[in-house]
C-alpha positions as CSV (number, residue, x, y, z in Angstrom):
1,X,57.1,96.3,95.1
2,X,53.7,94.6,95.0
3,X,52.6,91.8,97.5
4,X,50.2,89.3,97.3
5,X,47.1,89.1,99.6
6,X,48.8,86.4,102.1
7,X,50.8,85.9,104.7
8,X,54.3,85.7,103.9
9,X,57.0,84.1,106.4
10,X,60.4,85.9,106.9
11,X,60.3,89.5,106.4
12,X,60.4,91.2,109.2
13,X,61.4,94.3,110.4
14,X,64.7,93.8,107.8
15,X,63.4,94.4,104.4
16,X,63.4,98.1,103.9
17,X,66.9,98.6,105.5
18,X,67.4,95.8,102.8
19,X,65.9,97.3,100.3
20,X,67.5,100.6,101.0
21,X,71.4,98.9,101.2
22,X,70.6,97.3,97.6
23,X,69.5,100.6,95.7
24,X,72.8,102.2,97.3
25,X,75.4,99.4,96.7
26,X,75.8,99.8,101.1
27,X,77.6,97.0,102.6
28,X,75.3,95.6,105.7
29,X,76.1,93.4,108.9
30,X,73.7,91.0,110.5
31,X,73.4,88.0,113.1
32,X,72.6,85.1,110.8
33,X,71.1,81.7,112.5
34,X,72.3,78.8,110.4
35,X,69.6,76.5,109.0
36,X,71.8,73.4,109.5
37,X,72.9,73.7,112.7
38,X,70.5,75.2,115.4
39,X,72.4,74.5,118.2
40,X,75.3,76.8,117.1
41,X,74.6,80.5,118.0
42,X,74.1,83.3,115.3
43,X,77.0,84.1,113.1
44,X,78.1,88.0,112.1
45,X,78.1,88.2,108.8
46,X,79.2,90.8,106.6
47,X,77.7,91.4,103.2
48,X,77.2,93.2,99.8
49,X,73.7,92.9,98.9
50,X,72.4,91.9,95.6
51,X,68.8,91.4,96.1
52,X,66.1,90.0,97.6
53,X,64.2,87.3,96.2
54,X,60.8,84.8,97.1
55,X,60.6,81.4,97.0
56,X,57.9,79.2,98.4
57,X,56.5,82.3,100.5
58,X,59.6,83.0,102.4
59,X,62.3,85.6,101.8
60,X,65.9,85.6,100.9
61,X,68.8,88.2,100.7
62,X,71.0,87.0,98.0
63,X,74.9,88.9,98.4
64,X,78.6,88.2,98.4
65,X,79.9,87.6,102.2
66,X,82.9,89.8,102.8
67,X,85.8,88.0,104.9
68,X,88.6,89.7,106.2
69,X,88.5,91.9,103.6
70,X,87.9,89.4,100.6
71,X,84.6,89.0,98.9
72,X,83.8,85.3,98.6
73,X,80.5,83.8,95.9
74,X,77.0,84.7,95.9
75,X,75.3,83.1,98.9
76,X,72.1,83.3,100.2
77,X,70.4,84.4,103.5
78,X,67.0,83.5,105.0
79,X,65.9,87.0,106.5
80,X,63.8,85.0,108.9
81,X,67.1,83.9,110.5
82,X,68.7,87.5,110.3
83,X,68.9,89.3,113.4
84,X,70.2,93.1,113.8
85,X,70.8,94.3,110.6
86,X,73.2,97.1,110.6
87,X,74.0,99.1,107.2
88,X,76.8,100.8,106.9
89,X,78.2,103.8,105.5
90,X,80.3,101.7,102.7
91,X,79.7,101.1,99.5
92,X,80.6,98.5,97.2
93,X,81.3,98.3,93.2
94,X,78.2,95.7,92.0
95,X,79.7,93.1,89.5
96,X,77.1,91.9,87.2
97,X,75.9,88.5,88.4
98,X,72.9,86.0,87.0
99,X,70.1,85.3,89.8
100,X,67.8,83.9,87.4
């Protein structure tokens, strides 16, 4: 990975464990903020990671949210919203996907 010589918004402490859980198909949980409703509190989610992607100088998780056992579509995540990231010791079969 190389960076630019800026600032950039939304990394935090997640994006190695991230990083990590995407090279080893690992399935991670996290507290997620919604960006349409602050007033709600953080959400669990549970996902299979795809990869990590920039745009406009903030970062993004892109990965399939696991519900009750059933993998729904690609979503995205801000990580600047994501809150204890927890990878586990699962792994996940990657389906070939277009994140263009």
């Amino acid at each position: 990975m190389h960076f630019e010589n800026r600032i950039c918004r939304g990394i935090g402490e997640n994006l190695n464990g991230l990083v990590h859980a995407i090279k080893n198909r690992k399935i991670v949980s996290f507290l997620h903020q919604s960006l349409w409703n602050n007033e709600d509190k953080p959400s669990k989610k549970v996902v299979q990671p795809y990869a990590l992607k920039e745009f406009r100088y903030r970062w993004y998780l892109l990965g399939k949210e696991v519900v009750n056992g059933t993998v729904k579509e690609l979503k995205i995540y801000g990580l600047n919203r994501m809150a204890d990231l927890k990878i586990s010791a699962s792994k996940f079969s990657r389906e070939k996907i277009n994140i263009g």
